[in-house]
Residue frames as a rotation matrix with the C-alpha (Angstrom) as fourth column:
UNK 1
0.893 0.386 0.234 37.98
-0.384 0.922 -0.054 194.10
-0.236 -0.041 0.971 -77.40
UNK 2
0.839 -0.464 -0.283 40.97
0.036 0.567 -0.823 193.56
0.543 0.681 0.492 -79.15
UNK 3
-0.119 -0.568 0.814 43.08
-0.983 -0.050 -0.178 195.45
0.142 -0.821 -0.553 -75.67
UNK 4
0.118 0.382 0.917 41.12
-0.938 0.346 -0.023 193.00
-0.326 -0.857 0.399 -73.70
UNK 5
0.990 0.085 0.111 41.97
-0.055 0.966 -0.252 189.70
-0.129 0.243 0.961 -75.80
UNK 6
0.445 -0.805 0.393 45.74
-0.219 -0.524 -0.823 190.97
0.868 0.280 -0.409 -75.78
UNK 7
0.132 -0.252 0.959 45.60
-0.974 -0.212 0.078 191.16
0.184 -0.944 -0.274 -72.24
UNK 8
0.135 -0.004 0.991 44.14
-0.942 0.311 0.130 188.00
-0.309 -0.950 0.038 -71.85
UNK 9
0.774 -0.603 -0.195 46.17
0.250 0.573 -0.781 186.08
0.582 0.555 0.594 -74.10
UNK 10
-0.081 -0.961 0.265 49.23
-0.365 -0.219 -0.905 187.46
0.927 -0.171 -0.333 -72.22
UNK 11
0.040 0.258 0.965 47.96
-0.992 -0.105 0.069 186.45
0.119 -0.960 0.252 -68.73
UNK 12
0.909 0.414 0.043 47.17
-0.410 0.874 0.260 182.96
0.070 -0.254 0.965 -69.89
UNK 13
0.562 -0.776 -0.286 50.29
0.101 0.407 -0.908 182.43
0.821 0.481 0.307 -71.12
UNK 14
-0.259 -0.604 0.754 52.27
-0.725 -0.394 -0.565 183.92
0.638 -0.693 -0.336 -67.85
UNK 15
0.566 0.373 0.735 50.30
-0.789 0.502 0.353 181.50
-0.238 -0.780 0.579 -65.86
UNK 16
0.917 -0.138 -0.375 51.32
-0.016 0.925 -0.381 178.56
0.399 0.355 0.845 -67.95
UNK 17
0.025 -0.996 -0.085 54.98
0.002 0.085 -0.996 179.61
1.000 0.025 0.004 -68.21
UNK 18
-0.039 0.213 0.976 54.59
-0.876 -0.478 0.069 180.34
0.481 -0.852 0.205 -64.50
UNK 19
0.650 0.358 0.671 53.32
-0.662 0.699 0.269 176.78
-0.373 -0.619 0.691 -63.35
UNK 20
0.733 -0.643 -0.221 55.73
0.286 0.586 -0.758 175.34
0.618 0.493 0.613 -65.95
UNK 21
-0.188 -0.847 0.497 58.49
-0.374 -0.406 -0.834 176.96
0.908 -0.342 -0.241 -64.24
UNK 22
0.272 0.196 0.942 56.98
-0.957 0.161 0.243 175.70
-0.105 -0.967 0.231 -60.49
UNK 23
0.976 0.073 0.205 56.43
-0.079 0.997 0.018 171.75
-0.203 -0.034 0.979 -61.77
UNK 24
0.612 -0.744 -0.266 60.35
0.306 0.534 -0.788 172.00
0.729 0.401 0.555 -63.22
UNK 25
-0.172 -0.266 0.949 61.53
-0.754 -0.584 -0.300 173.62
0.634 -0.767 -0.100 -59.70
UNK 26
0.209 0.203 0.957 59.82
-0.888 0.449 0.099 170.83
-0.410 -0.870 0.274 -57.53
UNK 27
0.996 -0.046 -0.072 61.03
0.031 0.980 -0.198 168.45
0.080 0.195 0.978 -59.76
UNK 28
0.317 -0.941 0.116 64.90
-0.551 -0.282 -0.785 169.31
0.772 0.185 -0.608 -59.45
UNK 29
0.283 -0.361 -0.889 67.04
0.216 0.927 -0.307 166.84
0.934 -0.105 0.341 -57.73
UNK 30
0.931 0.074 0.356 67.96
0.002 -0.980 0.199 167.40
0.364 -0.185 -0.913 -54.62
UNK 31
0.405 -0.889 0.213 71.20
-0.407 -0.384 -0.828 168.44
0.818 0.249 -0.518 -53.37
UNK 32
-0.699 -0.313 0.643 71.08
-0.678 0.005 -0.735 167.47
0.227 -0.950 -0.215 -49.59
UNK 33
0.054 0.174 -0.983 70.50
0.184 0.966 0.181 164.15
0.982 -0.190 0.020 -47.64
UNK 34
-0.162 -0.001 0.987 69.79
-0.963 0.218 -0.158 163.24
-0.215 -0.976 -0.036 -44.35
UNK 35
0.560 0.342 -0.754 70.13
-0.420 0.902 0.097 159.02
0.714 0.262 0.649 -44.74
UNK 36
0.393 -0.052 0.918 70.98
-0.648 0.692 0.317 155.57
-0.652 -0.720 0.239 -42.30
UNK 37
0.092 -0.520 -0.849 73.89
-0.776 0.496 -0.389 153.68
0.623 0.695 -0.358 -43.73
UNK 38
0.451 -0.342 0.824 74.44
-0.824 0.196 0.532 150.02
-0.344 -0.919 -0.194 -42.67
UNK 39
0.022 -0.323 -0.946 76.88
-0.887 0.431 -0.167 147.48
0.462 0.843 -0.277 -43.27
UNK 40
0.807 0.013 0.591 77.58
-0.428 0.703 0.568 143.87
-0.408 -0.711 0.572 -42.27
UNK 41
-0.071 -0.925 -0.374 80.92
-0.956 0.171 -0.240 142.42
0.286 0.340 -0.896 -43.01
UNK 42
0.839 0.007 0.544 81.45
-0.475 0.497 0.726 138.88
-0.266 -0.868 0.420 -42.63
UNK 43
0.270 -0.925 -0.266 84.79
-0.948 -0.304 0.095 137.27
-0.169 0.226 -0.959 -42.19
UNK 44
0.909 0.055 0.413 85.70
-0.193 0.934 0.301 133.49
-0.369 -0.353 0.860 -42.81
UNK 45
0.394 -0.484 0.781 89.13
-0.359 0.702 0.615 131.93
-0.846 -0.523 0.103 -42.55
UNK 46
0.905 0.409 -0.116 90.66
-0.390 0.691 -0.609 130.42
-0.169 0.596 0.785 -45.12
UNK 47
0.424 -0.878 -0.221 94.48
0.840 0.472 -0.268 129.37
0.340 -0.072 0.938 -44.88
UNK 48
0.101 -0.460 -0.882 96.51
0.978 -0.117 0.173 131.57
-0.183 -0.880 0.438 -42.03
UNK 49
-0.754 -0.053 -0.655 96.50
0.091 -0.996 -0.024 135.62
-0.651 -0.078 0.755 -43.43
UNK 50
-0.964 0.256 0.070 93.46
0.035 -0.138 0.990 134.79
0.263 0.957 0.124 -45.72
UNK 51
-0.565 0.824 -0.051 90.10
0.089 0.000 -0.996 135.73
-0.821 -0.567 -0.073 -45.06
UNK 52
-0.642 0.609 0.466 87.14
0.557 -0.047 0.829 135.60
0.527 0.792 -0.309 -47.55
UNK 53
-0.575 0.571 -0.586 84.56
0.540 -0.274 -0.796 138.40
-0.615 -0.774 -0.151 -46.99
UNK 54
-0.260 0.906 0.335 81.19
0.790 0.000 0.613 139.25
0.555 0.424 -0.715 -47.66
UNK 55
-0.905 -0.069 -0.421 79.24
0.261 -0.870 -0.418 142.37
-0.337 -0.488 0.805 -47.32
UNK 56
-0.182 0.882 0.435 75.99
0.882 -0.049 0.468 143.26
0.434 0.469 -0.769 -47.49
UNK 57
-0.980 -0.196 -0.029 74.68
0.198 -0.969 -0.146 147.58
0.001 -0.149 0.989 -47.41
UNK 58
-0.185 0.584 0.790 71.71
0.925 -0.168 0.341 149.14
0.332 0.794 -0.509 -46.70
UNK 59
-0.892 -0.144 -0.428 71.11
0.293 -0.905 -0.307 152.88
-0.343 -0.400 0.850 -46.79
UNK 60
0.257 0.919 -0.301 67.56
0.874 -0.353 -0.334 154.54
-0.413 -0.177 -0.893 -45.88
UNK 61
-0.772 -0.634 0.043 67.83
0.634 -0.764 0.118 157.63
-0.042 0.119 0.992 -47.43
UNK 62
-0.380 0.715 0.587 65.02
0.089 -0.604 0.792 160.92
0.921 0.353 0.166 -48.46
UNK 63
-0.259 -0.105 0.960 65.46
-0.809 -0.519 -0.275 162.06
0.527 -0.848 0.049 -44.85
UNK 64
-0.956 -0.279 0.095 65.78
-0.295 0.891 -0.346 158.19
0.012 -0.358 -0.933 -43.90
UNK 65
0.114 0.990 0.084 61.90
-0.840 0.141 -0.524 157.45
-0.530 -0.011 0.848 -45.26
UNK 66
0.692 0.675 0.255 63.17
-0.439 0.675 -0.593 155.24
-0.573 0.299 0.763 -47.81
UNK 67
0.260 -0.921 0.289 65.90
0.434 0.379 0.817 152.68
-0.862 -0.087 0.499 -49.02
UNK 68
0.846 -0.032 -0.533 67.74
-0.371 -0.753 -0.544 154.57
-0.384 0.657 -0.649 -51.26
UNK 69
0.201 -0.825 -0.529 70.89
-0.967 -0.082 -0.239 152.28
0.154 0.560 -0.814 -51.78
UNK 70
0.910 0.079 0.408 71.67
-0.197 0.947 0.255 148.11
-0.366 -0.312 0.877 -51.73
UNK 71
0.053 -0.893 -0.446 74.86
-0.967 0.065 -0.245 146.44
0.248 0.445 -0.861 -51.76
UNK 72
0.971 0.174 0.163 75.86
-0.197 0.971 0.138 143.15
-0.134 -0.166 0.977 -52.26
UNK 73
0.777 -0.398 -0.487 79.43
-0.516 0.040 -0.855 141.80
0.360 0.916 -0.175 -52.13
UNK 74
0.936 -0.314 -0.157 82.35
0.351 0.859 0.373 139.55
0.017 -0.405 0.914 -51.94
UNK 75
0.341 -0.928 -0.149 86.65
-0.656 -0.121 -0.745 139.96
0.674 0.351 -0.650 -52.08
UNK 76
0.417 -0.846 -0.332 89.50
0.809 0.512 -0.289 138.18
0.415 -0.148 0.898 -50.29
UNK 77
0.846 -0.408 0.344 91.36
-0.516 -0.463 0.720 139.90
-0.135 -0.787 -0.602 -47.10
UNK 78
0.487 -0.795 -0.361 95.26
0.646 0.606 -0.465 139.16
0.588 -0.007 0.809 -47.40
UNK 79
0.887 -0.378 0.266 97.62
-0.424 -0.435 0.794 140.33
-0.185 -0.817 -0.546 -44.49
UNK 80
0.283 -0.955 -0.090 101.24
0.525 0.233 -0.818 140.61
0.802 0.185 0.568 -45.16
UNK 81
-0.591 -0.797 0.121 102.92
0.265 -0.334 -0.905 141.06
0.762 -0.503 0.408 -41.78
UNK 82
-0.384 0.587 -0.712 101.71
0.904 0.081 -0.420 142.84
-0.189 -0.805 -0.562 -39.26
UNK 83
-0.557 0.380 -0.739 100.38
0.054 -0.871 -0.489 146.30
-0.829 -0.313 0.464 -40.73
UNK 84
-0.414 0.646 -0.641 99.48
-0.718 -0.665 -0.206 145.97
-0.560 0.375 0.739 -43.63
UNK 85
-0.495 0.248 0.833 96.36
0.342 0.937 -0.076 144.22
-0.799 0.248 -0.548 -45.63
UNK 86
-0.890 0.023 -0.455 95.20
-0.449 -0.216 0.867 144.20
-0.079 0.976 0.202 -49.23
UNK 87
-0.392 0.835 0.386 91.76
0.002 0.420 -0.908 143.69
-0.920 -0.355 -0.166 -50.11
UNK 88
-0.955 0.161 -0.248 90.19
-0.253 -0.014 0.967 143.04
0.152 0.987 0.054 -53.61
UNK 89
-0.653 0.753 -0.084 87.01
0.374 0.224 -0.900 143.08
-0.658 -0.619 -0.428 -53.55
UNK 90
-0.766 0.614 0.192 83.71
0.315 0.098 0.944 142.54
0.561 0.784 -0.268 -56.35
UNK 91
-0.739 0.631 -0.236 80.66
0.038 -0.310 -0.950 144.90
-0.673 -0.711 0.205 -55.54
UNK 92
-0.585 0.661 0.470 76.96
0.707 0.133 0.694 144.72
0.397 0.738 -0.545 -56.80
UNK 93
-0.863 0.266 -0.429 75.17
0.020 -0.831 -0.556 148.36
-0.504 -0.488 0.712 -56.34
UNK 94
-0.323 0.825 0.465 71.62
0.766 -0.061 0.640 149.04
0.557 0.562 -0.611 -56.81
UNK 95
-0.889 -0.128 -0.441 70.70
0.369 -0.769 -0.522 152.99
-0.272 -0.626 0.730 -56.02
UNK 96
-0.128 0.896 0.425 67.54
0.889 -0.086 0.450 155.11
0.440 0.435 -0.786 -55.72
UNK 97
-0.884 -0.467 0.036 68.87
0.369 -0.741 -0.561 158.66
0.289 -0.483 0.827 -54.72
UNK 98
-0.670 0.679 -0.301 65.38
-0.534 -0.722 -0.440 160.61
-0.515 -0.134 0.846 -55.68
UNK 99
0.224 0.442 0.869 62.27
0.181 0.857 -0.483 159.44
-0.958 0.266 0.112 -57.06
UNK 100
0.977 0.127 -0.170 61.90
-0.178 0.053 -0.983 158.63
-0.116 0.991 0.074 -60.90
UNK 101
0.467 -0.827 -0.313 65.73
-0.861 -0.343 -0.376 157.41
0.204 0.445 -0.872 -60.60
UNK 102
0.893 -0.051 0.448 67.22
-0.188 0.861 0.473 154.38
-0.409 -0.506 0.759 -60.58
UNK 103
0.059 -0.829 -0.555 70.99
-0.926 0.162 -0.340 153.48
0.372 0.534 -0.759 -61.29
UNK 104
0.994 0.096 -0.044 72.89
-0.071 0.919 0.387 150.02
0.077 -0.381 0.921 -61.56
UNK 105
0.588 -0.759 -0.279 76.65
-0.769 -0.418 -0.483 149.43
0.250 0.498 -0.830 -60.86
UNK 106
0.939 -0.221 -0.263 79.07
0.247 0.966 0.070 146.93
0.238 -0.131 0.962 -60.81
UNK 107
0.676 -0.603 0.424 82.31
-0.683 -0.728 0.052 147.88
0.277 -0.325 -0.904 -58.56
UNK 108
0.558 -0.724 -0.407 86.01
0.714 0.668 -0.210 145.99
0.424 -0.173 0.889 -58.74
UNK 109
0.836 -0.368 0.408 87.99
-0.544 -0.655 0.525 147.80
0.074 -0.661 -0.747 -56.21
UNK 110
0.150 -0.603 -0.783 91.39
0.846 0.488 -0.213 146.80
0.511 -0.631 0.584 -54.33
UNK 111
0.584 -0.129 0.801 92.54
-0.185 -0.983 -0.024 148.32
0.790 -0.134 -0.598 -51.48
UNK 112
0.012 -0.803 -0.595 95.84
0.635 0.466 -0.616 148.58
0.772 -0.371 0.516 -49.17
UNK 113
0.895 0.446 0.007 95.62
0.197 -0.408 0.891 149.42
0.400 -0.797 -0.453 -45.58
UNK 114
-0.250 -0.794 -0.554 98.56
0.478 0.397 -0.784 149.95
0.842 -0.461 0.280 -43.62
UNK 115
0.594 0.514 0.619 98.23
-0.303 -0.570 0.763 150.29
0.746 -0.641 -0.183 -39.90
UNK 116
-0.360 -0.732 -0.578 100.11
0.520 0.358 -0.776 150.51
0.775 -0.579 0.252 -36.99
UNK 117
0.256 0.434 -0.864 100.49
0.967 -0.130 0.220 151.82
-0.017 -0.892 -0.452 -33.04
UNK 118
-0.014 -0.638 0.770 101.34
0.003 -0.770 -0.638 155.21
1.000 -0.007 0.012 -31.93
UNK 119
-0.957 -0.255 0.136 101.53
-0.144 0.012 -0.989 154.85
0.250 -0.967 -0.048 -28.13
UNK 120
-0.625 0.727 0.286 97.87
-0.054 0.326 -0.944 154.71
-0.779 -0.605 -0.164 -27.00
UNK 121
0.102 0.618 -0.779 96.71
-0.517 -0.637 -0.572 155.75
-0.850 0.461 0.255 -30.37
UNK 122
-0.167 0.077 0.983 96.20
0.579 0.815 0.034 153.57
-0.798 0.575 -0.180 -33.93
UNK 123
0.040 0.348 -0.936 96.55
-0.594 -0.745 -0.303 155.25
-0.803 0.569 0.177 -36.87
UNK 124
-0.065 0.121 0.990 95.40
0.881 0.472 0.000 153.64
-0.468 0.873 -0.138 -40.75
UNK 125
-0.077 0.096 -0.992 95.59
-0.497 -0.866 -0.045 154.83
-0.864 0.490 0.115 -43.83
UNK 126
0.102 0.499 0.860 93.73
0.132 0.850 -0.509 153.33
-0.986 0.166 0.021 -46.50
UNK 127
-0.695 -0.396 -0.600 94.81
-0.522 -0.296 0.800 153.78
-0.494 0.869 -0.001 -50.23
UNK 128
-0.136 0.446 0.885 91.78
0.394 0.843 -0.365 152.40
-0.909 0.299 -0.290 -52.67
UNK 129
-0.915 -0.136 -0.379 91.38
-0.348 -0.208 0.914 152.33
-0.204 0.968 0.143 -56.67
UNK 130
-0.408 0.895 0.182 88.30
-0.091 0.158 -0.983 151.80
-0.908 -0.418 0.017 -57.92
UNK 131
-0.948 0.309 0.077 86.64
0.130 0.155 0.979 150.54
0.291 0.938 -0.187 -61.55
UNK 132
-0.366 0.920 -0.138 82.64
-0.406 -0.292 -0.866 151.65
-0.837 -0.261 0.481 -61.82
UNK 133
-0.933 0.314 0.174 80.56
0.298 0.407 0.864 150.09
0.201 0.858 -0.473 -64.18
UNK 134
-0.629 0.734 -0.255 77.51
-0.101 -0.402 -0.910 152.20
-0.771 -0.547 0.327 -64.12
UNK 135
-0.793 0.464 0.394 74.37
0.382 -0.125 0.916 152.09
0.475 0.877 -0.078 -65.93
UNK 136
0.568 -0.470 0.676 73.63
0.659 -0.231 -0.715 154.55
0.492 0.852 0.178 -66.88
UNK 137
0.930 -0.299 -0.216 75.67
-0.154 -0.846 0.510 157.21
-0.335 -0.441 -0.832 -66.26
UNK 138
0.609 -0.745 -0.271 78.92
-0.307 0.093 -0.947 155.66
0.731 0.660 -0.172 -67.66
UNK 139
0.499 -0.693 -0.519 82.17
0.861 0.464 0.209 153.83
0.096 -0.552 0.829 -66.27
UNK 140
0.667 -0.672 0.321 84.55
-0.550 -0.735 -0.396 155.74
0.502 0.088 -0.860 -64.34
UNK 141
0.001 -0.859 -0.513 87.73
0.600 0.411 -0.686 155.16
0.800 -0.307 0.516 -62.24
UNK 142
0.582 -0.148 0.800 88.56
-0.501 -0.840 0.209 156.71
0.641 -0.522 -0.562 -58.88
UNK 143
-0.163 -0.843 -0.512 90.76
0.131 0.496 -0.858 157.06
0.978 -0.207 0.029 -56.17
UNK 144
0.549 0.724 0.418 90.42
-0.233 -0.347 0.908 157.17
0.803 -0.596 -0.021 -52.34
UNK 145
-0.693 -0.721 0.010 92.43
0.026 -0.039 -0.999 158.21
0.721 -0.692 0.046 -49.41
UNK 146
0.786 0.615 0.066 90.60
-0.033 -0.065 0.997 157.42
0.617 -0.786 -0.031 -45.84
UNK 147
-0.722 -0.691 -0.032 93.29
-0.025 0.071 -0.997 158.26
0.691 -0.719 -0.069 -43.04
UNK 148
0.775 0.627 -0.081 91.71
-0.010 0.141 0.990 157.08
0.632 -0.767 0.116 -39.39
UNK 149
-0.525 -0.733 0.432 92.86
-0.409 -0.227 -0.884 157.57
0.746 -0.641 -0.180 -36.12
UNK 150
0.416 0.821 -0.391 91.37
0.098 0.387 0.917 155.44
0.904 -0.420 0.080 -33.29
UNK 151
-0.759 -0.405 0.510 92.04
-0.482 -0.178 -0.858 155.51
0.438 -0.897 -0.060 -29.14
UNK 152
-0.442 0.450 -0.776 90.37
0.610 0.785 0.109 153.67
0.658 -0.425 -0.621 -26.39
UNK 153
-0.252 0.133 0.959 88.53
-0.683 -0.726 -0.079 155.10
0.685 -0.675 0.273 -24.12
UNK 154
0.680 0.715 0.161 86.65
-0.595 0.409 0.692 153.93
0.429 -0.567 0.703 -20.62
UNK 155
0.097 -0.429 0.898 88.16
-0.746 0.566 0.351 151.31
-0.659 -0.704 -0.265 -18.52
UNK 156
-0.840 -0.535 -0.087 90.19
-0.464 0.627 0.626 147.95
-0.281 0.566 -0.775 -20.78
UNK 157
-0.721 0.360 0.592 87.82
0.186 0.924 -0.335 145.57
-0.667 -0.131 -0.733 -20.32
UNK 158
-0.378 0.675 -0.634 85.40
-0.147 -0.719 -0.679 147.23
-0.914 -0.164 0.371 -22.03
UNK 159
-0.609 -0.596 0.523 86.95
0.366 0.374 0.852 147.36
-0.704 0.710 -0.010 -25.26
UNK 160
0.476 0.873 -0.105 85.61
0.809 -0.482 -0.338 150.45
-0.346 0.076 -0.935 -26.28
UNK 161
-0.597 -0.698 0.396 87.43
0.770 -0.359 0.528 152.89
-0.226 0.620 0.751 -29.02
UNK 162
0.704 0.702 -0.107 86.69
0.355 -0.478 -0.803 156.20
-0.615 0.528 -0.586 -30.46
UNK 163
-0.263 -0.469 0.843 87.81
0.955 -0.004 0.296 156.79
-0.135 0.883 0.449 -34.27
UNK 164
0.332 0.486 -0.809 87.72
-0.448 -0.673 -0.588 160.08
-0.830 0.557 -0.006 -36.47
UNK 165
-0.371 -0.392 0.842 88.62
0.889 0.113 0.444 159.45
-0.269 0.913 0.306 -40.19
UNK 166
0.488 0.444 -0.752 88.25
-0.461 -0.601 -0.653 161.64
-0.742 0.665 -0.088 -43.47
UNK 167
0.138 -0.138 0.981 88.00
0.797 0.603 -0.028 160.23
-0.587 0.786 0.194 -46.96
UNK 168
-0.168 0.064 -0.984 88.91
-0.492 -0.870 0.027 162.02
-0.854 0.488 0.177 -50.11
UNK 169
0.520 0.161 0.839 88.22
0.465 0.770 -0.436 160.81
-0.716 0.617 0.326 -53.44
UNK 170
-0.536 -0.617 -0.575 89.47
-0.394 -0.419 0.818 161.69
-0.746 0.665 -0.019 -56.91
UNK 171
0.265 0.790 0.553 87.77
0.122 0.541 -0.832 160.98
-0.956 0.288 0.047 -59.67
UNK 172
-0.593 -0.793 -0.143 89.31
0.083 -0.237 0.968 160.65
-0.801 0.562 0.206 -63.11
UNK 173
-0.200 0.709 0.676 86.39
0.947 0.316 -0.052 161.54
-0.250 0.631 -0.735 -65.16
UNK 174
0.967 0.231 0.110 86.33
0.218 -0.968 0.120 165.06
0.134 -0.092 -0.987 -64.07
UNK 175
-0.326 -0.868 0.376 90.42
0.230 -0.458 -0.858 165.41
0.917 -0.193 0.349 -63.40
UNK 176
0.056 0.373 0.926 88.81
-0.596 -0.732 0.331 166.93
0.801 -0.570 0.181 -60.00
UNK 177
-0.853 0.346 -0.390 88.72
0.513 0.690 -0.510 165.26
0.093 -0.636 -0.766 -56.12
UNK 178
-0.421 0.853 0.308 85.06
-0.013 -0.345 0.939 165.59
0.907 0.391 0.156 -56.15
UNK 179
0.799 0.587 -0.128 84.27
-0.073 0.306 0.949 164.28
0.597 -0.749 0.287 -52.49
UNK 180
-0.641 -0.640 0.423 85.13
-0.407 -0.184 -0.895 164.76
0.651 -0.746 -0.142 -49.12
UNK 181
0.299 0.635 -0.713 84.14
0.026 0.741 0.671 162.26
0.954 -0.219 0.205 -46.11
UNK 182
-0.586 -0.592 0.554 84.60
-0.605 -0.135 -0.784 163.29
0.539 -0.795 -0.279 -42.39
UNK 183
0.599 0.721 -0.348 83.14
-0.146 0.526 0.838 160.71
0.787 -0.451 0.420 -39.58
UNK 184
-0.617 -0.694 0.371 83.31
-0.493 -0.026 -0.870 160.41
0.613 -0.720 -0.326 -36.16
UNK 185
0.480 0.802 -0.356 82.09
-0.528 0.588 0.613 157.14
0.701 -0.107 0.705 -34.13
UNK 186
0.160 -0.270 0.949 82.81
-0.877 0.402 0.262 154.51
-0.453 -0.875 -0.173 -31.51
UNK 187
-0.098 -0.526 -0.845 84.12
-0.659 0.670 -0.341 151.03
0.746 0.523 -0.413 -31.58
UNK 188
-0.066 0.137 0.988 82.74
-0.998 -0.030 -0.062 147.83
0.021 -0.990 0.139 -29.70
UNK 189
-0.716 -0.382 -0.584 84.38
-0.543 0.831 0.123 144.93
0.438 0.405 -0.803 -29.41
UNK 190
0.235 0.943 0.237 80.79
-0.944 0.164 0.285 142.77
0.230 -0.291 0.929 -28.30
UNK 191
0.939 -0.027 0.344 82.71
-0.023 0.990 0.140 139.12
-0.344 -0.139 0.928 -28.56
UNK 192
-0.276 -0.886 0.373 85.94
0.017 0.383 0.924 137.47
-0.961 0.261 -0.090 -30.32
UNK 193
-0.551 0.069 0.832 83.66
0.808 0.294 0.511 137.20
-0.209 0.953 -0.218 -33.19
UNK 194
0.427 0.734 0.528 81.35
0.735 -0.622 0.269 140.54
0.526 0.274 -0.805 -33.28
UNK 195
-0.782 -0.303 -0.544 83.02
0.287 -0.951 0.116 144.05
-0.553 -0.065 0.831 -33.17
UNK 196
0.341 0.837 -0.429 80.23
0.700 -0.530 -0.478 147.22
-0.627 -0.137 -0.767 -33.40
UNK 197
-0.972 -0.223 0.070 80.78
0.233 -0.952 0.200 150.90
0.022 0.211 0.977 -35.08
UNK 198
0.174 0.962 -0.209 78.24
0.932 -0.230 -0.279 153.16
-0.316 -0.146 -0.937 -34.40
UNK 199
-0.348 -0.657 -0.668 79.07
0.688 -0.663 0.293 156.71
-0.636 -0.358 0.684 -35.97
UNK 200
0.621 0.618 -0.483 78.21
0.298 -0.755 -0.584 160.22
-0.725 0.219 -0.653 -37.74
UNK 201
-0.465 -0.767 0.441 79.39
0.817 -0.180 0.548 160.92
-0.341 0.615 0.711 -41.36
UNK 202
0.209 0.405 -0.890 79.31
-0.168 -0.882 -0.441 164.35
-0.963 0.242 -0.117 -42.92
UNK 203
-0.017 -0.511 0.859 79.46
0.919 0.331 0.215 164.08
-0.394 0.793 0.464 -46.83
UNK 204
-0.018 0.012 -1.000 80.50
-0.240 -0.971 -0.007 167.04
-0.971 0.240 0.020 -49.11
UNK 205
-0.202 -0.127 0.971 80.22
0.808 0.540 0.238 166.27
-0.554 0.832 -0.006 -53.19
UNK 206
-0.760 0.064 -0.647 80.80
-0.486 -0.717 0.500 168.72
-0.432 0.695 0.576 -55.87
UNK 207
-0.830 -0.555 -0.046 79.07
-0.479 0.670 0.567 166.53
-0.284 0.493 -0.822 -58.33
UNK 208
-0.974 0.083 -0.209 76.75
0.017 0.954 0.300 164.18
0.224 0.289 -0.931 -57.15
UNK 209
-0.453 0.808 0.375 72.84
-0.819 -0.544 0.181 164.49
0.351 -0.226 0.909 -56.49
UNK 210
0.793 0.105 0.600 72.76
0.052 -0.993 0.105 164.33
0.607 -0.052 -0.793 -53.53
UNK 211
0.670 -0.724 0.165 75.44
0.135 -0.100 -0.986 165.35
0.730 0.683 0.031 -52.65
UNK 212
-0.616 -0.648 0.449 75.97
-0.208 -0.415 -0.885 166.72
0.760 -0.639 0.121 -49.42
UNK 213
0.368 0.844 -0.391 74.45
-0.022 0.429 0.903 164.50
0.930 -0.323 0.176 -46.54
UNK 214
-0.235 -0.457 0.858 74.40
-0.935 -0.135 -0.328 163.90
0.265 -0.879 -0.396 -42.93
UNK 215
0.216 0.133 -0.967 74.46
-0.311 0.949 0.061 160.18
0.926 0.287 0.246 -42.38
UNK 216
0.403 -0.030 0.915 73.88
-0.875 0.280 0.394 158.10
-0.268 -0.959 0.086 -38.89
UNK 217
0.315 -0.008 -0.949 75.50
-0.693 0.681 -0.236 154.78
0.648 0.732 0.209 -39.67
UNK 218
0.487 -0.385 0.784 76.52
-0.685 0.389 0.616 151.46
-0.542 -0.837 -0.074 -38.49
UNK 219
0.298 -0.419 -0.857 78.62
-0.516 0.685 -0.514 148.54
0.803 0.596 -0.012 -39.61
UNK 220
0.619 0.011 0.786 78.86
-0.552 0.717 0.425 145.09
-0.559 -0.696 0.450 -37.68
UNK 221
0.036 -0.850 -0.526 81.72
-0.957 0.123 -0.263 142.65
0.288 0.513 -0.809 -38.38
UNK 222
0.718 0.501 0.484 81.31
-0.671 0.682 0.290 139.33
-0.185 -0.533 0.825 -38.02
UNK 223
-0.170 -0.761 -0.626 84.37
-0.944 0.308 -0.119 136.73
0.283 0.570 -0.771 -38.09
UNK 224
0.867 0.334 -0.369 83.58
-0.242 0.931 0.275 132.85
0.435 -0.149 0.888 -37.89
């Protein structure tokens, strides 16, 4: 009797620790994404290299079932010359990577483009700094290099382009660049006032959960 209540005192317990050990497994974050990013830019005018622009984001995310990220925001386009423009610029983030998570942030950015030709080809290279106000999760800083190459394709008129880029980040919380951003898409100029992107972004993130995604995305520009 006393084997046999031994035994099954150990058994119960293996189960428990067992199912404990399953429920903290299927709860673990996960690591990989499949999500639908989209943006809208809009541009308006305001005294000969000044533009004021607005941006609104959403991203579909948990194998694009459900929104998983909102943006709201505003900044101030300045062009000095022809190549390059500066861009300050005040974001409001609200995120839901996985369930039971919810994060808020407030993002002050600037950022300095310079572009130019290269015979048929357009190369940028974007330089941005970044302040996070997160809650929770704490405030960081980062940096971010996005270097793009674009080219026309198809007959002029069209006014049809195809881009690659790749982003890197830094991230002075960790000393570490934590993220890497490759994407390749088209460009369509639709009017004078409405230019398209349609394109595929691969993310890599030490870091973040989650982290490493494959992302369809668009982003529409809109200039009054």
């Amino acid at each position: 009797m006393k084997r046999l209540s031994v035994n099954s005192i150990i058994g119960i317990l293996l189960l428990i620790s067992s199912a404990l050990l399953a429920q903290g497994q299927a709860t673990l974050p996960p690591e990989t994404d499949t999500q639908n990013w989209n943006d809208v830019y809009l541009y308006v005018p305001v005294a000969g290299p000044v533009d004021f622009v607005m941006q609104g984001t959403l991203r579909l995310g948990r194998d694009i079932s459900k929104p998983v990220d909102e943006r709201i925001g505003a900044g101030f386009s300045f062009r000095f010359g022809k190549y390059l423009t500066v861009i300050p610029n005040y974001l409001h983030i609200r995120t839901q990577p996985f369930a039971n998570r919810k994060l808020y942030e407030n993002r002050l950015s600037v950022a300095a483009t310079v572009k130019f030709p290269v015979g048929k080809f357009t190369l940028s290279d974007r330089n941005l700094f970044e302040r996070r106000l997160r809650h929770p999760g704490g405030d960081s800083t980062r940096y971010r290099n996005r270097f793009q190459v674009d080219h026309p394709i198809g007959p002029a008129k069209h006014k049809l382009s195809v881009f690659l880029s790749d982003e890197v980040f830094y991230d002075w919380s960790f000393d570490q660049w934590v993220r890497n951003r490759f994407a390749i898409g088209v460009t369509k100029v639709l009017s004078k006032h409405l230019t398209g992107d349609l394109y595929y972004l691969r993310q890599n993130d030490s870091h973040a959960l989650p982290g490493d995604l494959h992302v369809i995305g668009t982003a529409l520009r809109i200039r009054m």
